[in-house]
Residue, then its C-alpha position, 0 to 999 in steps of 0.5 A: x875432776x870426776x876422777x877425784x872421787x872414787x866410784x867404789x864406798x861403801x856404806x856404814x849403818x849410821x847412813x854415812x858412806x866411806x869414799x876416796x876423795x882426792x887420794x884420801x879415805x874420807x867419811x862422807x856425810x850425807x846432807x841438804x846442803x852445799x856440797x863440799x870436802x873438810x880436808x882438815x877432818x878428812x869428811x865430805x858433806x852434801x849431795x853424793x853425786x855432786x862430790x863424785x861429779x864435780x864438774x857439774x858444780x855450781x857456786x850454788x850447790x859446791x862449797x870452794x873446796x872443791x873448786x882450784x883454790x878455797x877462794x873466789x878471786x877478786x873480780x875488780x882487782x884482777x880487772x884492775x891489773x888486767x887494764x893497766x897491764x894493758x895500757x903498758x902494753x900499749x906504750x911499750x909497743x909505742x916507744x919501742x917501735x918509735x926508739x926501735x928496741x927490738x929485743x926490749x920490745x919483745x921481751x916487754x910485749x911477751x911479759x905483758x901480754x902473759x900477765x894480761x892473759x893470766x889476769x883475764x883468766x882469774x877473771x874467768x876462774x871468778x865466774x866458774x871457779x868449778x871450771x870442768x876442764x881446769x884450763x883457766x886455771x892452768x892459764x892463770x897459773x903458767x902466764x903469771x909465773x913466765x911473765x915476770x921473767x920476759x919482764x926482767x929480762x927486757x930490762x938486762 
């Protein structure tokens, strides 16, 4: 995420700086505080070298606007729906293997298995919303759109 921010500002005599911040000229004002971006006035705030380096971001020091979404997902309601995606997998695999549908157990087992891999990665994406690689992200992201389609497949 480093490459959000560009290595190029300028200084203005007020002791604020000029920077780009995803893509957008933005007045950056220095303070001691979080550190975040208000993309609706277009002004960054905090520590310049938090802004330029967001992967060494933490809840502590990085506002969520900074992080993938403005939000931190719910830790019990993901866990929630992780568990009984889970315990459907495990009935499906049950009956369809006991009434042996083949082609209704392998659109199940890959549409709940996507659904558990993408709650298991918004439970990640809660510990570090600021994930450097981006890939629980990515994980959440691609799992809960493909899955429901092998879901709605298997009853066809």
């Amino acid at each position: 995420m480093s490459g959000d921010v560009s290595s190029n500002f300028t200084r203005n005599p007020d002791g604020t700086f000029n920077l780009f911040v995803k893509g957008r000229e933005t007045l950056f004002i220095p303070t001691s505080g979080l550190t975040g971006w208000n993309r609706d006035n277009n002004t960054a705030y905090g520590n310049i070298t938090l802004l330029r380096e967001q992967d060494l971001c933490t809840l502590a020091s990085c506002d969520l606007t900074l992080a993938s979404f403005d939000y931190r997902p719910s830790l019990g309601g993901n866990a929630f729906f992780a568990a009984i995606f889970g315990v459907f997998l495990v009935l499906n695999i049950f009956l369809g293997i006991r009434h042996k549908t083949w082609g209704y157990l392998a659109a199940m087992f890959f549409g709940l298995a996507g659904e558990i891999i993408g709650y298991i990665a918004r439970i990640l994406l809660y510990n570090n919303p600021f994930d450097p690689s981006g890939n629980d992200f990515l994980i959440y992201i691609v799992c809960l759109t493909i899955a429901p389609a092998f879901i709605s497949a298997a009853s066809m």
